[in-house]
Phi, psi and omega in degrees: 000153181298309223272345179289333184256027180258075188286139186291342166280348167311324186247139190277355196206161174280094164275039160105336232271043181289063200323306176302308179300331166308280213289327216260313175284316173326310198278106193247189200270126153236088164091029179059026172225136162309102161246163227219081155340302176346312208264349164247325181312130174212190156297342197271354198290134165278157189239191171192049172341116174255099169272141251144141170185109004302167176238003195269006177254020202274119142285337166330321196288306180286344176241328152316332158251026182267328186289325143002283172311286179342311187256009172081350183309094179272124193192165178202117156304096150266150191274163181206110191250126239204089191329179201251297167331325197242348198304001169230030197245324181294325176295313178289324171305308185300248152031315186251036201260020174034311186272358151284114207269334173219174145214114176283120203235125149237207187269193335303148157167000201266320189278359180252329180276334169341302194307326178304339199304154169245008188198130176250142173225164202293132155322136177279169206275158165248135146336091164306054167234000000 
């Protein structure tokens, strides 16, 4: 298996790299026909992290990519479950990752990526009506 020859010291952090539950969630439901992510995943596939910790309870992974598939969009949500120790050594690696197009934060982890933002914009006003 793939996920065997994945030495673990590569990575500084649990990213997530559960293969099998990975490669095993790609394949989703469209329109009653099975597809098979596979066949779109390249260099060109955007990525979209979601960090967390925990990440295993995220639903966020399957239905961003499913709505991806939907709109044609090639891209994939993955969960990255990701200590409070490493979260900026991981923020920086995602950041200097060229196919990453977003990152998607829950806790604890939501109020330490602020530092990370490269563009902040004004909270919205609320409504008196």
């Amino acid at each position: 298996m793939l996920e065997d020859r994945v030495s673990p010291e590569l990575f500084p952090f649990d990213a997530g790299l559960r293969l099998r539950k990975i490669l095993g969630a790609l394949a989703i439901e469209r329109r009653g026909t099975r597809v098979n992510m596979f066949n779109q995943l390249s260099g060109a596939t955007r990525l979209f992290p979601i960090i967390g910790d925990p990440v295993r309870y995220a639903e966020s992974p399957v239905r961003l990519t499913r709505t991806f598939e939907e709109r044609d969009y090639n891209a994939i949500c993955i969960p990255l479950h990701v200590t409070e120790q490493c979260f900026d050594v991981v923020m920086s690696g995602l950041a200097a990752t060229l196919n990453v197009a977003g990152i998607l934060v829950t806790m604890p982890h939501k109020f330490a990526a602020f530092a990370h933002c490269s563009t902040i914009s004004e909270p919205p006003e609320c409504s008196k009506s």
